[in-house]
C-alpha positions, 0 to 999 in steps of 0.5 A, a space after each residue: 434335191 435328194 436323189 439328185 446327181 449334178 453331171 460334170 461336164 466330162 460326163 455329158 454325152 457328146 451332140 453331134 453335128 448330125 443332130 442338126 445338120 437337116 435343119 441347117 439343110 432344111 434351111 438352105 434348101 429354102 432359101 433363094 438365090 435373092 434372099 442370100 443376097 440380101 442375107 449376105 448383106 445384112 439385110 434379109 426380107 421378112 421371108 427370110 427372117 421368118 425363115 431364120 427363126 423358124 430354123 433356130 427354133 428348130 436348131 433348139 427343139 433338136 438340141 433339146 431333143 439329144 440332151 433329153 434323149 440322153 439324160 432321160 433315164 437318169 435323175 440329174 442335174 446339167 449345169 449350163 456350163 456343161 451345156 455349153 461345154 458339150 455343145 463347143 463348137 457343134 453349131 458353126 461346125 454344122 453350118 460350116 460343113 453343111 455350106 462346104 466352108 472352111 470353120 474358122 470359128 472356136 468356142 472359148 473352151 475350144 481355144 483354151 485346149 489349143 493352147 495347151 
């Protein structure tokens, strides 16, 4: 791997929220009354699930997008716990705040800082 660079995680450009908040809203704005419902419950129609996968592949294709756009003019190589280290708590952030909930969720690296 010569010429290769390996990022550390504090070197990884941040992903924002705003890299998929249209997706989530795109999602939302799909959704009915009927299928929440059903989603609330645990039991979403085929619809919905077709939905669902639609808006997490779309979550992914964003992501790799940012992370691409970001590392695209350098040779390196991203470790998936930078990967993960960089993105933290962006996805439930997003849905949180695209739903106007409170976020009660962290990533493991989140909670480790809190407790220092």
């Amino acid at each position: 791997m010569a010429g290769l660079e390996i990022v550390q995680t504090e070197e990884m450009p941040k992903v924002r929220i705003d890299n998929i908040h249209p997706v989530i809203k795109a999602f939302i704005g799909n959704v009915t009354v009927k299928q929440w419902a059903l989603l609330k419950v645990g039991t979403p129609d085929d619809t919905t699930q077709v939905l669902l996968a639609d808006m997490f592949m779309n979550i992914v294709t964003a992501l790799r997008e940012a992370f691409l756009q970001a590392f695209r003019s350098m040779d390196v190589v991203v470790s998936e716990d930078c990967v993960k280290a960089t993105l933290g708590d962006t996805i439930p952030e997003s849905f949180a705040e695209v739903l106007k909930v409170d976020d009660q969720v962290q990533c493991a690296s989140s909670k480790l800082l809190s407790e220092w």
